[in-house]
DRENMARLUM-216722 format. One record per residue (C-alpha): residue in three letters; x, y, z. Coordinates in Angstrom, 1 decimal, m for minus. Layout:
BEGIN
   rest       xx       yy       zz
    ala        X        Y        Z
...
//
This chain:
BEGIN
   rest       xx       yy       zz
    unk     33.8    m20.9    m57.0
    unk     34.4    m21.3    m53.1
    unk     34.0    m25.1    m52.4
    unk     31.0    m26.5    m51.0
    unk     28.7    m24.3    m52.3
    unk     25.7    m26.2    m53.5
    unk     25.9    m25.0    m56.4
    unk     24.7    m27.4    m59.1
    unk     22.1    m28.7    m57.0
    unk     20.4    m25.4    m56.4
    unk     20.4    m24.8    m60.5
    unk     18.7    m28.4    m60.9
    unk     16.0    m27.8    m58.4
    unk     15.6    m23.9    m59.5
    unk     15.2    m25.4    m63.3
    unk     13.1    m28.5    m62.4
    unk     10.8    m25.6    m60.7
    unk     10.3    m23.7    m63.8
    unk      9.9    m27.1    m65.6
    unk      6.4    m27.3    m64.0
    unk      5.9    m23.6    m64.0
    unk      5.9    m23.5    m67.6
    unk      3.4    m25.6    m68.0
    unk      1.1    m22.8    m66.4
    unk      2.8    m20.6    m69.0
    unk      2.0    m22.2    m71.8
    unk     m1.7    m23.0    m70.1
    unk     m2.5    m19.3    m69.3
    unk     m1.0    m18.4    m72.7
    unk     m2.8    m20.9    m74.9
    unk     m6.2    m20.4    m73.1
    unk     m6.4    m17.0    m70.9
    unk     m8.2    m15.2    m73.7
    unk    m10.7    m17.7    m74.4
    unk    m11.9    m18.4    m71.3
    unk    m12.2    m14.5    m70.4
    unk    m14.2    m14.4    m73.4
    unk    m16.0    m18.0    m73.0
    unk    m17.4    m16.3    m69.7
    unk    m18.3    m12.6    m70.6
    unk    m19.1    m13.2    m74.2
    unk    m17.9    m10.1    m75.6
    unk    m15.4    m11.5    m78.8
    unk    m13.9     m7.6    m78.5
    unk    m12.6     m7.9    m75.0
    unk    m10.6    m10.8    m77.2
    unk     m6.9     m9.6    m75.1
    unk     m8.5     m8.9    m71.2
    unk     m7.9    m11.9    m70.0
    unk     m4.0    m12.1    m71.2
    unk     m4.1     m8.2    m70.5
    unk     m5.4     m9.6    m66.7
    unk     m2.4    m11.6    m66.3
    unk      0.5     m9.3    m67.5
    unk     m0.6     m6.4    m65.4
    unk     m1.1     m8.5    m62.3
    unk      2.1     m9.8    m62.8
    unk      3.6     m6.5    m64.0
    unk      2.1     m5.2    m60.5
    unk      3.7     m8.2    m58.1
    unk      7.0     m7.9    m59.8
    unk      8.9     m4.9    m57.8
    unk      7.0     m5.3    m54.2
    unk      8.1     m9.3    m54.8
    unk     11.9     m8.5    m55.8
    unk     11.9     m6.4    m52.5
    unk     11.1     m8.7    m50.9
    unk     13.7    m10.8    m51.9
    unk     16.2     m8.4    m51.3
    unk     14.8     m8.6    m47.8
    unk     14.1    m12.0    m47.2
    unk     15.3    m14.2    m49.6
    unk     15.0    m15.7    m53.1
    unk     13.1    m18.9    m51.9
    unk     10.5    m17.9    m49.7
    unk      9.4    m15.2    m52.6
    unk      9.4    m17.8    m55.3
    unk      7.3    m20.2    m53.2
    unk      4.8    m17.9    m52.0
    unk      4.1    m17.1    m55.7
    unk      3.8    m20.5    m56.7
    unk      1.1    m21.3    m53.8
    unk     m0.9    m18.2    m55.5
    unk     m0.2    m20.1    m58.9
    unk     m2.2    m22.8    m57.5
    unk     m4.9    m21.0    m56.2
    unk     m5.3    m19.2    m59.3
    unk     m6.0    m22.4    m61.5
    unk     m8.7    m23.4    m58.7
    unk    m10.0    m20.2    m59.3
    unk    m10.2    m20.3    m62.8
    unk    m11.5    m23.8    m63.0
    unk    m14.4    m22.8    m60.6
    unk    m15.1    m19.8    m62.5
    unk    m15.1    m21.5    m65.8
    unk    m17.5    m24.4    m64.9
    unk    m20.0    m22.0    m63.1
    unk    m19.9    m19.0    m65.3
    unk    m18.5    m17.0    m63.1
    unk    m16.6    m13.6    m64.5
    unk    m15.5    m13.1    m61.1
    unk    m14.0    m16.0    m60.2
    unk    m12.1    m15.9    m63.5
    unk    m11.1    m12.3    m62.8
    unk     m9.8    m13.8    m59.6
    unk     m7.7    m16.5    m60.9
    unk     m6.1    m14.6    m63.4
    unk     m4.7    m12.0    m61.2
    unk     m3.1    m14.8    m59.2
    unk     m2.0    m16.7    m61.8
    unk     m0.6    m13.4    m63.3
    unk      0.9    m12.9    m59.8
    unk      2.3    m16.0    m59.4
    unk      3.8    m15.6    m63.4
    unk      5.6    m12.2    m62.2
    unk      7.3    m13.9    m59.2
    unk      8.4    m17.0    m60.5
    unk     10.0    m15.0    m63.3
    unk     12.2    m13.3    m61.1
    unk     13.6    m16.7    m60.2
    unk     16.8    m15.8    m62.6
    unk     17.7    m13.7    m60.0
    unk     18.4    m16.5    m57.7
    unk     20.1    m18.2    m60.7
    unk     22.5    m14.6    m61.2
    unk     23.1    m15.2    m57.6
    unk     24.9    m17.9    m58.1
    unk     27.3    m17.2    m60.4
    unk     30.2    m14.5    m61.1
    unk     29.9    m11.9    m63.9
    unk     31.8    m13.5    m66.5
    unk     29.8    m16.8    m66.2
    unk     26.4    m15.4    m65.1
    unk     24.7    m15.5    m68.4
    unk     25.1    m19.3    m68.7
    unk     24.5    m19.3    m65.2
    unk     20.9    m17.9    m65.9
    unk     20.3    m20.2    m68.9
    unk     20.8    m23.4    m66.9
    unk     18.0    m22.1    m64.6
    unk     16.2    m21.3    m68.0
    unk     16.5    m24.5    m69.4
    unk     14.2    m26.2    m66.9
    unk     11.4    m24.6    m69.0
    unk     12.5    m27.4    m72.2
    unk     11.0    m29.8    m70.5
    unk      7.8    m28.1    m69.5
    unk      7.4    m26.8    m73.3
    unk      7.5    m30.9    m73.8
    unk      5.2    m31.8    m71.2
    unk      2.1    m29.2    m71.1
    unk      1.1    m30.2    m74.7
    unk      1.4    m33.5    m73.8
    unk     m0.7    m33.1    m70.6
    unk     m2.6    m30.5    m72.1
    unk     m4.0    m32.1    m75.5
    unk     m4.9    m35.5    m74.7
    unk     m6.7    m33.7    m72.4
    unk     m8.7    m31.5    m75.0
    unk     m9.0    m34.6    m77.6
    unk    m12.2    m34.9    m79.2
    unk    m13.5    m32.7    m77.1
    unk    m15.6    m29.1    m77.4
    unk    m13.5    m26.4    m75.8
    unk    m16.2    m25.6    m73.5
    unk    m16.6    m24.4    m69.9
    unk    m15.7    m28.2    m68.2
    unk    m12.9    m28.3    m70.4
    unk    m11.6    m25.6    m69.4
    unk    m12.1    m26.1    m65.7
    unk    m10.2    m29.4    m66.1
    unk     m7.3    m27.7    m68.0
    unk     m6.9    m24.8    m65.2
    unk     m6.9    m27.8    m62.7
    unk     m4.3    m29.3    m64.6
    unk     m2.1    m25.9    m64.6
    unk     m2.9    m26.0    m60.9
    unk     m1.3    m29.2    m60.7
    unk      1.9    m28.0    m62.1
    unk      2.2    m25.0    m59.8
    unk      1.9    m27.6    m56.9
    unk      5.1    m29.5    m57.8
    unk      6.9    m26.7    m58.8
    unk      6.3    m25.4    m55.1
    unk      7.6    m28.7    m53.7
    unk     11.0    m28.6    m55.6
    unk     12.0    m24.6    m54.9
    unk     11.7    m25.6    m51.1
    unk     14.6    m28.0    m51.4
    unk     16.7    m24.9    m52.3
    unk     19.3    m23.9    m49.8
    unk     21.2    m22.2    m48.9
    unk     19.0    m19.1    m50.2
    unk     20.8    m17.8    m53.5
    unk     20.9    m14.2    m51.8
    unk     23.5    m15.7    m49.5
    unk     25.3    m17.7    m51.8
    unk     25.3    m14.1    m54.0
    unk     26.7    m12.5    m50.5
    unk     29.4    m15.2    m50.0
    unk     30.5    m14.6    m53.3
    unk     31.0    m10.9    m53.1
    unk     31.8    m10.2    m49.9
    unk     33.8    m14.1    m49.1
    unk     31.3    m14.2    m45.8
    unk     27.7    m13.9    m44.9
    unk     28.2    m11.9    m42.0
    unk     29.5     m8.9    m43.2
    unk     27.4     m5.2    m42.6
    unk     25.6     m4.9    m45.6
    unk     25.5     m0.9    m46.8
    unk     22.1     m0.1    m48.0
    unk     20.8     m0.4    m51.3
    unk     21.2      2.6    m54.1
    unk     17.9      4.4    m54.5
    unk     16.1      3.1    m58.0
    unk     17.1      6.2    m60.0
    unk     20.6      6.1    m58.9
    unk     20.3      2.3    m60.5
    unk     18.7      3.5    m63.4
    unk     22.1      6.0    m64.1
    unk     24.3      3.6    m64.1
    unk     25.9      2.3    m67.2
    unk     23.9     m0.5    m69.4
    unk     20.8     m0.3    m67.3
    unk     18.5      2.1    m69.4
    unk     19.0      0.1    m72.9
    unk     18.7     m3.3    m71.4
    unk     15.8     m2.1    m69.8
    unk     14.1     m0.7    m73.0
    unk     15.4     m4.3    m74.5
    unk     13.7     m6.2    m72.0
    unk     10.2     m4.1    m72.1
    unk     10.2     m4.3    m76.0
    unk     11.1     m8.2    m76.5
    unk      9.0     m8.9    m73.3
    unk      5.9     m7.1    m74.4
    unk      5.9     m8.5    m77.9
    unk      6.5    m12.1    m76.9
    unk      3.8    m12.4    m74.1
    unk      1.5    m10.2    m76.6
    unk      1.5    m12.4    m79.5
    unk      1.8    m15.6    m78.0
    unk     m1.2    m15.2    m75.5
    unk     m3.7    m14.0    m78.9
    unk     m1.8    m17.1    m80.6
    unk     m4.9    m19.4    m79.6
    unk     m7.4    m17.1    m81.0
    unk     m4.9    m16.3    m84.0
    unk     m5.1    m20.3    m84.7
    unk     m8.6    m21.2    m84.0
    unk    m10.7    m17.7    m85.0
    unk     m8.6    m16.6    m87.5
    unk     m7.3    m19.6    m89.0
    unk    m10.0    m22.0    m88.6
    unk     m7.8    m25.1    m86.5
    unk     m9.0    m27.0    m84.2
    unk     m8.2    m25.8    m80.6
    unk     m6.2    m28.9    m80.2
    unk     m3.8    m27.1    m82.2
    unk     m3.1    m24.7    m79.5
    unk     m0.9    m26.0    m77.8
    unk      1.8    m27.8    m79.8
    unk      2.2    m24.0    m81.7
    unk      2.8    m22.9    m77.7
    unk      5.0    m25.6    m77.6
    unk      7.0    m24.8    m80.1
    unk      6.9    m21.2    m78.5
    unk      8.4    m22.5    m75.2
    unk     11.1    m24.4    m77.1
    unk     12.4    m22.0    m78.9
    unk     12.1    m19.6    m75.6
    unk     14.6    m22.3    m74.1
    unk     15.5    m24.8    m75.9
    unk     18.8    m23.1    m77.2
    unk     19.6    m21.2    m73.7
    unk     22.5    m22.9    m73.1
    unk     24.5    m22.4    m76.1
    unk     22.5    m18.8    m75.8
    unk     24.3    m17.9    m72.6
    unk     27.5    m18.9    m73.8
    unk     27.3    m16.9    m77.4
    unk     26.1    m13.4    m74.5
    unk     29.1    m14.4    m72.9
    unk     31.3    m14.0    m75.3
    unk     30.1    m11.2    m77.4
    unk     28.5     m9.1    m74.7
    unk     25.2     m8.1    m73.9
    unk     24.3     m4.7    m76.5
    unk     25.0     m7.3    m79.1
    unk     22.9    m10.0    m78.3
    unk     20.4     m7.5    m77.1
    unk     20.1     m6.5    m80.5
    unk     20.3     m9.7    m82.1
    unk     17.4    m10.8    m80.2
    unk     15.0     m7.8    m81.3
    unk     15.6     m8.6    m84.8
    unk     14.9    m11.9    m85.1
    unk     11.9    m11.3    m83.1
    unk     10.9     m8.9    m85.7
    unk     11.4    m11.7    m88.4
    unk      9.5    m14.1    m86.6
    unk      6.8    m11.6    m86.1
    unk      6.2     m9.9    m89.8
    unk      5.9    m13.6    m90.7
    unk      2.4    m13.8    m89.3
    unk      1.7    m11.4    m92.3
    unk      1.5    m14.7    m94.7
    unk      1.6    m18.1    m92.8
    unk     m1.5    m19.5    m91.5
    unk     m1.1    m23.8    m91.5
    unk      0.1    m25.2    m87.9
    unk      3.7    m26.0    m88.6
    unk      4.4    m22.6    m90.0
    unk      3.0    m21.2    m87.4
    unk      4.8    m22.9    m85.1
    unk      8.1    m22.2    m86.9
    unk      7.4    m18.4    m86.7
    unk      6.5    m18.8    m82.5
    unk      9.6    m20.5    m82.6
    unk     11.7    m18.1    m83.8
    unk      9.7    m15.2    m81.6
    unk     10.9    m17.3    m78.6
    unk     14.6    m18.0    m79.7
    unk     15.0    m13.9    m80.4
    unk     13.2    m13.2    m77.3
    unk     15.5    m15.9    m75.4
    unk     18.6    m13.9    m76.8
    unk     17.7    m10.7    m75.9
    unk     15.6    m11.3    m72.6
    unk     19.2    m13.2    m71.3
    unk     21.5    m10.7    m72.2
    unk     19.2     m7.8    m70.8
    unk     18.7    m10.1    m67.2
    unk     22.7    m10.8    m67.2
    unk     23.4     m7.2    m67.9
    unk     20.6     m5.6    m65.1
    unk     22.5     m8.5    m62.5
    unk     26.1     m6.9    m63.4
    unk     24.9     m3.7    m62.4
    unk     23.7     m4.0    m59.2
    unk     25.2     m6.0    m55.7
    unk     23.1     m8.5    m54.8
    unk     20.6     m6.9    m51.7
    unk     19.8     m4.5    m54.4
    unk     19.6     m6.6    m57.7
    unk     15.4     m7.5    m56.9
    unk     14.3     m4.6    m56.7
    unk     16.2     m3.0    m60.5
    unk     14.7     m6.6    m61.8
    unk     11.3     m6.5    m60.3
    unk     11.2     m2.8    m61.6
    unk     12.4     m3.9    m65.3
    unk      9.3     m6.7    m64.7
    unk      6.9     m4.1    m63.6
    unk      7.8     m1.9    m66.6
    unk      7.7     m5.4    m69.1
    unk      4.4     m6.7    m67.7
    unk      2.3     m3.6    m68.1
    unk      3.6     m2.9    m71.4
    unk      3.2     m6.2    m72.1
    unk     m0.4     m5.7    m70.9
    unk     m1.3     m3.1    m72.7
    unk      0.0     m4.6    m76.3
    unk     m1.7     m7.7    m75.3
    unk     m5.3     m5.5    m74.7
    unk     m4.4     m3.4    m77.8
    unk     m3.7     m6.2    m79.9
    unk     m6.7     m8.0    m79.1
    unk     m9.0     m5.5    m79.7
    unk     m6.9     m4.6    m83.2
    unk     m6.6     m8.4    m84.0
    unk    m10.6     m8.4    m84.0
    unk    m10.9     m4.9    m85.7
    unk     m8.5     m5.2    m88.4
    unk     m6.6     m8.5    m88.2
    unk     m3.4    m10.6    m88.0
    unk     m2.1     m7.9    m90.2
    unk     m2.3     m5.1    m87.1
    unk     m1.0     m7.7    m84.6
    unk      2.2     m8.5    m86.9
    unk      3.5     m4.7    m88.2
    unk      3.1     m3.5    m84.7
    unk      5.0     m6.0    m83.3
    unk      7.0     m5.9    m85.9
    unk      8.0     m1.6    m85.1
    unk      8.3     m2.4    m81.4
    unk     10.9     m4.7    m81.5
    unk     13.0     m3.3    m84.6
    unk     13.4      0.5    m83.3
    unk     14.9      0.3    m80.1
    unk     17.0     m3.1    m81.8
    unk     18.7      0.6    m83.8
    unk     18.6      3.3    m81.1
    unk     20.7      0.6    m79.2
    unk     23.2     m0.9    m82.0
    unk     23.6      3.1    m82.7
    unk     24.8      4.3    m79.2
    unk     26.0      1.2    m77.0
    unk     28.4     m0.2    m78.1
    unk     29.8     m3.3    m77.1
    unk     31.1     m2.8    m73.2
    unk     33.2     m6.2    m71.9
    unk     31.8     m7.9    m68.8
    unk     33.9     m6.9    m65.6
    unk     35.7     m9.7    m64.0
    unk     34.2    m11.2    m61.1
    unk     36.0     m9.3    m57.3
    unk     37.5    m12.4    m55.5
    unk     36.5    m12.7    m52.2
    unk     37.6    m10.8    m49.4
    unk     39.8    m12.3    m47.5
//
């Protein structure tokens, strides 16, 4: 790595960010549904307000990775966590007065702010050259540990002996708004921008001519994309899908007290990134078709298990295993989708694998809703179940295991 790059000090601010982030994760998650719901009254619409969410962040996702092939990482990132905030506020309002609305409104910016923070792992594969990149992204990753620790503990003292009614929902999304805020203060502090670290390391200055960027289906030809990109949409889709109709899952289904919520999301979020360290190095090492398909199976495990547990610490176990499978294969497709592309062109292939993820993900999240209320968990688990587990064999069929190419040193 060329000295006096700032390296580590970038990763720790980029993690500490999606620290607080996840905290709206886990919020928007555990209570999207129910407040959609709480407000409209119609138990059917039961996935819209998760459906809200994914779709606006599906929607933000490419125009924001252009943008930070254009301007930056940073600027991108903050904006979406200013709309974050906003969105909460929104929510809250819309929750204590009633208002359909004003919860409409919030979710799309929450959703927004959701797609654009995601794409912070491209700052993190910036940073780092191919053969390390994958651990590179996991230490951005890992930021979100801490915030699977601290939403439940902000979150359910919070709820404790209390109704899960309109006020406590406003003071939850004020909470969430809370988190956005100081996850905006600490991705400020990052400089230089990871797009020009990214350039430095290619190119061994900043200052060269960059060519333009290949058109998206010239991208989408090249080798690795289309699998990791079917990976990503599948794993995505299922994970935000039954982890955002987890709450009602718990409570409707299940009969738990909403408190419960949260500590099953934290488990979720843990096993999303609690292991991504050891993660990146295992993708690494054994290349990204196999821990692509890796992931998709034990997400399939995890999911199927829905079919018989029902107490809280099962429960939690089997949304800990979604997110450790999902972790796997969601890593290995990012790390792959980075080696493919030069780094004023690696936004735009990400926020179009985003785009492609969210709505899908939006879609299983409506579908699953309105099945989870018309049939039960039983729908919500086999169809997961199918979605992860057949392109898991179209991939470990034809793409094989292709070594990462060693990193170009810089010019001199």
């Amino acid at each position: 790595m060329p000295p006096g790059l700032p390296i580590r000090r970038n990763t720790a601010l980029l993690s500490a960010a999606l620290a607080a982030n996840s905290g709206m994760l886990q919020l928007s998650a555990a209570v999207a549904s129910l407040t959609f719901v709480l407000v409209i009254g119609v138990q059917g619409l039961l996935g819209l307000g998760p459906a809200i969410v994914l779709a606006s962040g599906a929607l933000a996702a490419l125009p924001a990775g252009r943008a930070m092939d254009r301007v930056g990482r940073v600027p991108v990132i903050a904006a979406g966590f200013v709309i974050g905030a906003t969105g909460g506020g929104l929510a809250a309002l819309g929750s204590l007065f009633d208002s359909a609305p004003l919860v409409f409104l919030g979710l799309v910016c929450v959703g927004t702010a959701g797609g654009t923070s995601l794409l912070a792992r491209t700052a993190a594969g910036d940073m780092y050259p191919p053969e390390r990149r994958a651990r590179g992204i996991a230490l951005v990753l890992v930021g979100a540990v801490f915030g699977a620790i601290l939403g439940p503990a902000v979150f359910s003292p919070l709820l404790s002996g209390r109704e899960l009614d309109d006020e406590s929902l406003a003071l939850l999304w004020l909470a969430g708004s809370g988190f956005m805020l100081v996850a905006l203060a600490l991705v400020v502090f990052v400089r230089p921008d990871p797009r020009r670290i990214a350039e430095l390391l290619h190119t061994g200055t900043v200052e060269v001519e960059r060519p333009p960027a290949a058109p998206l289906r010239e991208l989408l030809r090249r080798h690795g994309v289309i699998p990791s990109i079917l990976a990503a949409q599948a794993s995505f889709s299922v994970m935000v899908g039954v982890m955002t109709l987890t709450g009602a899952v718990v409570v409707d289904h299940h009969h738990h007290a909403g408190e419960a919520v949260f500590p099953i999301i934290g488990a979720h979020v843990l096993g999303m990134y609690a292991l991504v360290l050891v993660v990146g190095d295992v993708i690494d090492r054994i290349g990204r078709p196999p821990a692509l398909v890796g992931g998709l199976v034990l997400m399939a495990a995890s999911v199927v298990s829905l079919l018989w547990v029902t107490s809280v610490p099962a429960t939690a176990a089997a949304l800990f295993g979604l997110g450790l499978g999902w972790n796997l294969s969601f890593v290995a497709a990012t790390a792959q989708l980075a080696d493919c592309t030069q780094p004023w062109e690696r936004g735009k292939l990400l926020g179009f694998n985003d785009l492609l993820s969210g709505l899908t993900g939006a879609s299983l999240a409506l579908l699953g809703g309105y099945a989870l209320t018309a049939v039960g968990v039983a729908a919500l688990a086999l169809g997961g179940t199918v979605i992860v587990l057949l392109p898991a064999l179209w991939i470990a069929r034809y793409h094989p295991r292709r070594p990462v190419e060693p990193a170009q040193a810089p010019a001199e």
